[in-house]
C-alpha positions in Angstrom: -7.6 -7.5 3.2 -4.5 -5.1 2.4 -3.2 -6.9 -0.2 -5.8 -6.3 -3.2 -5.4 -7.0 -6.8 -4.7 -3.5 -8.6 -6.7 -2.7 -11.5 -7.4 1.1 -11.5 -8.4 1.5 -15.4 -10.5 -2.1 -15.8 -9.7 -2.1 -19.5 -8.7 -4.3 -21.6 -6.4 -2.0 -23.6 -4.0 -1.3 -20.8 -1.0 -2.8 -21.2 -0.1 -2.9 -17.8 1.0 -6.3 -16.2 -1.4 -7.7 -13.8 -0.3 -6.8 -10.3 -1.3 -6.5 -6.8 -1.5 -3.4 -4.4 0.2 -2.2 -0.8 -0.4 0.5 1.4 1.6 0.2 4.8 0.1 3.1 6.1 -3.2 5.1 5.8 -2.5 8.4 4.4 0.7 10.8 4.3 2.0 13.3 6.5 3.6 15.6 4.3 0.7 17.7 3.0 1.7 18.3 -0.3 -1.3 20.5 -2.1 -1.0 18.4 -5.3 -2.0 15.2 -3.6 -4.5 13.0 -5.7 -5.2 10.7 -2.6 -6.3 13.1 -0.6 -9.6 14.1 -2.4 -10.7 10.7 -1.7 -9.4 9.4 1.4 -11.0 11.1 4.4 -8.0 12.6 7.1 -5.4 11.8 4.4 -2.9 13.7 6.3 -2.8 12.2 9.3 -0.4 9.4 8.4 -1.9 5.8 10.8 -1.5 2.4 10.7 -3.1 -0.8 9.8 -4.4 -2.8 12.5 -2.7 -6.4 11.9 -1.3 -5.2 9.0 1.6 -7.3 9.2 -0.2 -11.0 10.5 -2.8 -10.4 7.3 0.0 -9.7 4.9 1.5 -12.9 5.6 -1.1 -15.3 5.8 -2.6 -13.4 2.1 1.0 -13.5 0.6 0.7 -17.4 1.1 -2.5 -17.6 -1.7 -0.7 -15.7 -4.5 1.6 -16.8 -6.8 5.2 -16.7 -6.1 5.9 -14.5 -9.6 3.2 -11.8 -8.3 4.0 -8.3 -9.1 3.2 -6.0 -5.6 3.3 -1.8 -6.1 3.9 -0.5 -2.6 1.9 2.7 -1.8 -0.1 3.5 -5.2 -1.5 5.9 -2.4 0.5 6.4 0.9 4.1 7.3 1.5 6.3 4.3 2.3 8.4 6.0 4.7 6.4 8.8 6.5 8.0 9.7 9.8 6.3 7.1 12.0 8.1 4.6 9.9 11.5 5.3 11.7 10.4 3.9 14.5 7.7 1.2 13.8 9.4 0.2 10.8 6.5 -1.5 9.3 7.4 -1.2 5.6 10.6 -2.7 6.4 8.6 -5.6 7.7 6.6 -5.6 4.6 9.6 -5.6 2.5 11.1 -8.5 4.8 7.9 -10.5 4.4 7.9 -10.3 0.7 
């Protein structure tokens, strides 16, 4: 499942609207050395992709509501260089 519900501080005093979560691609390739994700995410700088990322994202976008918030890449860049020619977050975006 790509599409997850995002709740990263599971409080009830954020004030944050309730929203779901997208990573096109698995990791970044730009290496910056203030990167959060990648203490966490194992070969964070070799940017990859998804298998079926696109065939799961529309069959899960047809079981939430049609007023559902969606943050794109909490923790990937949405354009890394692979992007120019797969074009996957375009398809996301298209698909939305």
């Amino acid at each position: 499942m790509y599409l997850r519900f995002f709740d990263p501080w599971k409080s009830k005093l954020c004030s944050c609207p309730s929203k779901y979560s997208l990573n096109p691609y698995t990791g970044c390739a730009h290496g910056c050395i203030y990167c959060y994700a990648s203490s966490y995410i194992k070969n964070f700088f070799n940017c990859r992709t998804k298998p079926n990322l696109l065939e799961d994202l529309k069959r899960q976008i047809k079981k939430i509501s049609k007023d559902s918030l969606i943050s794109l890449s909490n923790t990937s860049d949405p354009y890394p260089p692979i992007e120019k020619e797969l074009k996957i977050t375009r398809e996301c975006l298209k698909n939305f």
